[in-house]
Structure formats: structure tokens, C-alpha cells
C-alpha positions in Angstrom: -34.0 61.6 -51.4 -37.4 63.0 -52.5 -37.8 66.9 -52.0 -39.9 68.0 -49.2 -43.5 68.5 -49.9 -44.5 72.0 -51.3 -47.6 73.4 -49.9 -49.4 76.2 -52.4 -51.3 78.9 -51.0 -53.6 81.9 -51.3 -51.2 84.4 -52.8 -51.8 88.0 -52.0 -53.9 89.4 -54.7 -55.0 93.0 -53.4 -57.2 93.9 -51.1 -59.8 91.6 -51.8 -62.5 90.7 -49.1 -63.9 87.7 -50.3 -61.6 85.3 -52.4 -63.6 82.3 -54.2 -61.9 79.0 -55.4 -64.1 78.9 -58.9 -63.0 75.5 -60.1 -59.7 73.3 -60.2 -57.9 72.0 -63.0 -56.0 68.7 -61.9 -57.0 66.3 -59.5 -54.8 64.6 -57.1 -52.6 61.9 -58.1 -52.0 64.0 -61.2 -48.4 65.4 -62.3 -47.9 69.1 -63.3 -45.5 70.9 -64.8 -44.5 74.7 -64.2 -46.7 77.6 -65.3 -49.6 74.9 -65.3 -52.9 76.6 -64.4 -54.1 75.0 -61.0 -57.4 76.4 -60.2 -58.9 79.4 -60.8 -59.8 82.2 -57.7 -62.0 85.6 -58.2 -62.6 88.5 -56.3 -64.9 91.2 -56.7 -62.7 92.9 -59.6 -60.6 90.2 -61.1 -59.8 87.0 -61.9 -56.5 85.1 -60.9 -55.2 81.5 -62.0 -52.9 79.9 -59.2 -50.1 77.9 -61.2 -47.5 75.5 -60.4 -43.7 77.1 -59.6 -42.7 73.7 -60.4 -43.4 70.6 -61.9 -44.8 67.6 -59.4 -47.3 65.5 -58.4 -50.4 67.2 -56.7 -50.6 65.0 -53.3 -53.8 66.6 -52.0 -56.1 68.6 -52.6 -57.2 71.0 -49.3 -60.0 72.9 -50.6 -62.9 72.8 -52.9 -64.4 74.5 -56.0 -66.8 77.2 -54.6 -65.0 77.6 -51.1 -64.4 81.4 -50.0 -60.9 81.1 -49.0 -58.3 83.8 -47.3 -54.6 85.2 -48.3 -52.6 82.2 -47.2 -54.5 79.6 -46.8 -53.5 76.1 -48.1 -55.3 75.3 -51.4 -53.0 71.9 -52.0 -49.8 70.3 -51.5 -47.0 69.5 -54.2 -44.6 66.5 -54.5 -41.9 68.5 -56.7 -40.0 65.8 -58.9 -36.4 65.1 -57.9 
């Protein structure tokens, strides 16, 4: 039995108003392995790579480069391997 789909999200980085998805690094379809930089979000101070807690497939992408997104929000779902 396959493990349940992972769904990765916003983390909470600060109190940052506006959060920007600046560009992805996969593409769906394409297997990851932990610590794997993701995509890239920025605030007004900093910038913060999202990576993989795991390695998987990514299933879907949610969102796309140069979206403003929010703490929590769904940025793309992970198959983790068996």
C-alpha cells in the first residue's frame, strides 16, 4: 500500500505580509529526494527555499511562479515513495 499523499504548504516564515512564489525547481511527474530545494518564496526581508521532508514524486503542482501566496496555503502535493 502506497503512503497517503503529502500536501506541502506555506510554512510560517515571520511576519511577512506579502509572500511571493519566485520560481520552482521540479515539475510534476518528477521524483525528489529529501532536503531538495522545491521552489523558492521571498518576502520583504528574506529569501526562503521550501524543500522536500522526503523523497517522492511531485503529483501536482497548485501554484505558480510569481503568485503572492499566504502561510498555509497548498503550493503542491507529494507521492512519498513506499
Amino acid at each position: 500500500m502506497a503512503p497517503a499523499e503529502l500536501p506541502l504548504s506555506v510554512p510560517d516564515i515571520g511576519d511577512a505580509e506579502k509572500i511571493e512564489l519566485v520560481t520552482w525547481n521540479v515539475r510534476t511527474g518528477e521524483h525528489v529526494e529529501p532536503g531538495q530545494e522545491l521552489c523558492e518564496l521571498v518576502t520583504d526581508k528574506a529569501a526562503f527555499p521550501l524543500e522536500a521532508p522526503r523523497s517522492g514524486t511531485v503529483l501536482e503542482i497548485k501554484r505558480a511562479a510569481g503568485d503572492l501566496v499566504a502561510v498555509g496555503d497548498t503550493l503542491l502535493i507529494l507521492q512519498p515513495d513506499s
